[in-house]
FIMITI-520984 format. One line per 10 residues: for each residue z, y, x of C-alpha. Coordinates in steps of 0.25 Angstrom, whole numbers. Layout:
N
Z:Y:X ~ ...
***
This chain:
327
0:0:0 ~ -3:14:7 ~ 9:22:3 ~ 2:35:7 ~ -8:35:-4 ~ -15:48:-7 ~ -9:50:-20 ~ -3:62:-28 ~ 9:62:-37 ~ 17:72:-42
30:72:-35 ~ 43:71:-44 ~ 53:80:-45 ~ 62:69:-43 ~ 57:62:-33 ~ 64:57:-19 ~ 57:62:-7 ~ 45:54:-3 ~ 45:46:9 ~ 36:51:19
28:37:20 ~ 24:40:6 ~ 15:53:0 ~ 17:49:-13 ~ 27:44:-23 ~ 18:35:-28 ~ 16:28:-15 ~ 31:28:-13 ~ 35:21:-26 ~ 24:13:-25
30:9:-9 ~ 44:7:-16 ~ 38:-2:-28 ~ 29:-12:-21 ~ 31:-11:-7 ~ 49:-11:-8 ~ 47:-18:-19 ~ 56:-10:-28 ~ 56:-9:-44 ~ 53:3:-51
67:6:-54 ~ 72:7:-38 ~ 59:16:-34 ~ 63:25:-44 ~ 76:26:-39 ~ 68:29:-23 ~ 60:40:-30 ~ 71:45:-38 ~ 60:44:-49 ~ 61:39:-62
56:25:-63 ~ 43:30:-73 ~ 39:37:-61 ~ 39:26:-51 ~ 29:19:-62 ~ 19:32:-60 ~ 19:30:-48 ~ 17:15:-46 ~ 6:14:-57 ~ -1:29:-48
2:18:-37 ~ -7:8:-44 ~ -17:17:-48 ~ -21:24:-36 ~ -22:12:-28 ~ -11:15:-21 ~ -5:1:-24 ~ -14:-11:-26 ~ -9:-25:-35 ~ -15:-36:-31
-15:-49:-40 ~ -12:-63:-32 ~ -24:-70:-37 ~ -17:-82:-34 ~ -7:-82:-41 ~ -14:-76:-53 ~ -23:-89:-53 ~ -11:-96:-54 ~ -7:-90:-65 ~ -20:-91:-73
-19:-105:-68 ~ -5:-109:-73 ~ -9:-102:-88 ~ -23:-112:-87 ~ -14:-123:-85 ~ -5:-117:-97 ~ -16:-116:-107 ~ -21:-131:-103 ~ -9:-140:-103 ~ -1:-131:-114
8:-127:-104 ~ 19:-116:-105 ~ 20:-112:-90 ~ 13:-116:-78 ~ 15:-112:-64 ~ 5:-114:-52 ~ 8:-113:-39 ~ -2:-111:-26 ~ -7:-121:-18 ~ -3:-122:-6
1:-136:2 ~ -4:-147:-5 ~ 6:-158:0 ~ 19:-147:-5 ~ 12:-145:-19 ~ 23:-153:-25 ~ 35:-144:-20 ~ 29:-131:-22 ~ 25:-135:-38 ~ 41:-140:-38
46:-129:-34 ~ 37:-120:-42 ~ 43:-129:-54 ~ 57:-125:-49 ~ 56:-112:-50 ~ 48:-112:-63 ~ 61:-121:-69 ~ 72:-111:-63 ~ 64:-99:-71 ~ 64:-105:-85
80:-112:-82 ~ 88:-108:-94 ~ 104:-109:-94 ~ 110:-121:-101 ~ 94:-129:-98 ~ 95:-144:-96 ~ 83:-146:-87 ~ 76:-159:-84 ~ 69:-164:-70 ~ 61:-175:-67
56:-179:-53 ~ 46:-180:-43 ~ 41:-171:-31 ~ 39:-157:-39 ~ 52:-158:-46 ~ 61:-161:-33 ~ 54:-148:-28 ~ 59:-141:-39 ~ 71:-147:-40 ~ 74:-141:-26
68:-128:-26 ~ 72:-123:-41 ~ 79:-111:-39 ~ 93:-111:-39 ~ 101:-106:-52 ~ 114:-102:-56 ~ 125:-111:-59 ~ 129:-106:-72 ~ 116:-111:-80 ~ 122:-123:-87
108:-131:-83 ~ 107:-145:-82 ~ 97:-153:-76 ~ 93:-169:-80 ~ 86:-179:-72 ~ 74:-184:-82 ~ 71:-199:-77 ~ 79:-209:-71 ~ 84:-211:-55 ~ 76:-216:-45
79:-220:-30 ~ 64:-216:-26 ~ 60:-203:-19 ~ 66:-190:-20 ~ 53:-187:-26 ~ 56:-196:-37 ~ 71:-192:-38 ~ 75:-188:-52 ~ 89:-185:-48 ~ 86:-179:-36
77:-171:-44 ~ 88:-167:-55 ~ 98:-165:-45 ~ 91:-156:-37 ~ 88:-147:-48 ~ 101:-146:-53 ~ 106:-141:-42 ~ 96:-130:-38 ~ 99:-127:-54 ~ 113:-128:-51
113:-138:-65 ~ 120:-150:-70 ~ 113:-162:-64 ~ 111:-174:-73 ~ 104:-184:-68 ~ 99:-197:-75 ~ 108:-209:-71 ~ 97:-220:-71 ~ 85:-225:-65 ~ 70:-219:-67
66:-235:-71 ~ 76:-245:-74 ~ 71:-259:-73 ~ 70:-264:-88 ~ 68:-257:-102 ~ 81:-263:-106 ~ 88:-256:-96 ~ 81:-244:-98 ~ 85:-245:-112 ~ 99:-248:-110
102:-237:-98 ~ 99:-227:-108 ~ 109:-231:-120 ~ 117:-228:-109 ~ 125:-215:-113 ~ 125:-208:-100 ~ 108:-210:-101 ~ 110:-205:-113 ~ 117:-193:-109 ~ 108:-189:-100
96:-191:-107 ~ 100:-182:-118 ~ 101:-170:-106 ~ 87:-174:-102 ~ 82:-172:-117 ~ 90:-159:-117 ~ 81:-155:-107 ~ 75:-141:-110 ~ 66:-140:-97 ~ 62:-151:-86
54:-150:-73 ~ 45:-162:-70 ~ 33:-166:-61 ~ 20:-175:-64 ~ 17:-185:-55 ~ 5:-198:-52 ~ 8:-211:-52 ~ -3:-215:-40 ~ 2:-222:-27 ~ 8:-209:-20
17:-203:-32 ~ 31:-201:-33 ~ 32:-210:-43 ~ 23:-222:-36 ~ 34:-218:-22 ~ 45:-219:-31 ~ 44:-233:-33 ~ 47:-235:-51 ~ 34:-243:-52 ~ 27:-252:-43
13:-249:-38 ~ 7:-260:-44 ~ 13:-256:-60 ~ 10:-242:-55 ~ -3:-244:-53 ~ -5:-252:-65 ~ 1:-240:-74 ~ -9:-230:-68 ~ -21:-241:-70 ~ -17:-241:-85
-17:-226:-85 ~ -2:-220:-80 ~ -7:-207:-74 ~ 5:-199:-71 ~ 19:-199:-71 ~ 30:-189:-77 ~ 46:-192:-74 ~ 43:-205:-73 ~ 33:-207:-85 ~ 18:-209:-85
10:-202:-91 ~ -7:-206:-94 ~ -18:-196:-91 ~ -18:-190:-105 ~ -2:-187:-100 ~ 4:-195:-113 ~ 15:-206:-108 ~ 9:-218:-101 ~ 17:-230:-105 ~ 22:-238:-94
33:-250:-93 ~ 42:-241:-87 ~ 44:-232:-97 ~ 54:-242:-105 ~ 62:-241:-89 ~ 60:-226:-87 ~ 75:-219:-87 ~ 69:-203:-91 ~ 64:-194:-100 ~ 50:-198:-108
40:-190:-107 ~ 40:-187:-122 ~ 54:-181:-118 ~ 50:-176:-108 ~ 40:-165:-117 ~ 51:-165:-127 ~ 58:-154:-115 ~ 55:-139:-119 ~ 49:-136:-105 ~ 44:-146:-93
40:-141:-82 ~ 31:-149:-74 ~ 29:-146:-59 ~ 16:-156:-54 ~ 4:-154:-44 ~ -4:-160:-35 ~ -20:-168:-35 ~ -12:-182:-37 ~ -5:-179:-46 ~ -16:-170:-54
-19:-179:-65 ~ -5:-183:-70 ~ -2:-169:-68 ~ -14:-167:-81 ~ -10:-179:-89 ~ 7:-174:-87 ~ 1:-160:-90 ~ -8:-164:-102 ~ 1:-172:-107 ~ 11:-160:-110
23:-162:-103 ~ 25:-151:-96 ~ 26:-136:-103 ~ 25:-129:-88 ~ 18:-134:-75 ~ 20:-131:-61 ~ 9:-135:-52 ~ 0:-131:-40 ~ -14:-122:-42 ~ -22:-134:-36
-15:-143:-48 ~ -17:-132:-58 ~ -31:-131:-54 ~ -36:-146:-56 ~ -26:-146:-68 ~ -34:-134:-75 ~ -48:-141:-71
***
């Protein structure tokens, strides 16, 4: 900005003596504004002007090309693109993020998550998290919170002993800390070994307990992931390759907290669903808002079924993602 701009205004009576380095008091409140980076309110009070003054002289400033707005183009094509992505799947919010480092994708989508989760965070919420590499991103970046805001967060699918990537309770618990909330985790397995036993853990009244905070969820955080060789859920170990494989021949496209889901994004029946300890995807769209936090070419067509099949209401993902999604 050249704070010497040739440019005349009628001095105010009131005005504080002007600083040699400027010839104006347009170029000075315009100095103040932008480059000090005060509000209107304390350059009025440097001037000794009133604040109606200090708006003359910013919008002169504007005017006579003494300061030049520039629009980040980038970040408006994101924006344009997060509103496309809106109007396709019947979204209510989206966020995209820029694409920078391919192989850190997932953290820089989870964190993004986290932060989106923190700004819509209510006193008294109950919220839900699932697992898998974008959530524990989120769940130890989301900004930190105040003690005081009565939250709770629950663990929707069972325990596993597999990767820190598929760790709902590591997940949960991580949240609930940076949230500074009440911690329930779910005290059984992600896949017990026989329907029966499925059926009987959850008469039990603890299970019961806890499945009623995880329907009283008002928000919940969750990623969508594929099912193919290199997956979390393939590393974590639930199913076998061979009954892996023979789900995704018959059609099984993705996978969201532990449930399949087809390429239309309806629920793909499997033999584990009757040994599946967690919310049901039918409860899962029962929560007001679901934040769904996925990128990434591997994982692009789940991401379109998960997305299609309406179970997120807001979408966090990268530009290269939002791109092929919007194609």
């Amino acid at each position: 900005m050249n704070a010497n701009a040739d440019i005349d205004v009628v001095r105010p009576s009131g005005l504080s003596a002007l600083p040699p380095e400027f010839d104006s008091a347009v170029a000075w409140a315009a100095w103040l504004y932008y480059v000090d980076q005060l509000n209107q309110s304390d350059v009025a009070k440097v001037m000794n002007v009133s604040r109606a003054s200090v708006v003359h002289y910013l919008q002169e400033a504007r005017e006579s090309g003494l300061v030049a707005v520039q629009v980040d183009h980038d970040a408006f094509a994101r924006t344009l693109t997060s509103r496309r992505l809106m109007e396709k799947y019947g979204l209510r919010g989206a966020a995209v993020i820029p694409d920078l480092d391919p192989n850190d994708a997932d953290r820089r989508i989870g964190e993004a998550a986290g932060r989106l989760l923190a700004s819509m965070v209510d006193p008294g919420d109950t919220i839900g998290v699932a697992w898998g590499k974008t959530v524990l991103a989120a769940a130890r970046s989301i900004p930190r919170l105040r003690h005081d805001r009565n939250l709770t967060v629950v663990q929707l699918s069972g325990s596993s002993i597999g990767t820190s990537d598929f760790s709902p309770e590591f997940c949960t618990s991580l949240m609930a800390n940076r949230l500074g909330a009440r911690c329930i985790n779910l005290l059984a397995p992600a896949i017990v070994s026989t329907d029966e036993l499925h059926d009987q853990l959850m008469q039990e009244p603890m299970l019961v307990n806890q499945f009623r905070m995880i329907h009283a969820a008002g928000k919940v955080i969750f990623g969508i992931g594929d099912i193919g060789p290199e997956s979390t859920y393939a590393r974590a170990g639930i199913s076998d390759a061979a009954a892996l494989a023979g789900m995704i021949e018959q059609g099984a496209l993705g996978v969201i907290i532990g449930r399949f889901i087809d390429a239309q994004g309806a629920a793909f029946a499997t033999p584990l669903d009757g040994r599946t300890v967690g919310i049901t995807l039918d409860e899962l769209k029962a929560v007001p808002v679901r934040i769904c936090a996925a990128g990434g070419a591997r994982k692009m067509a789940a991401i379109r079924a998960g997305l299609g099949g309406g179970y997120a209401t807001h979408f966090v993902t990268d530009m290269a993602t939002a791109n092929s999604l919007l194609e």
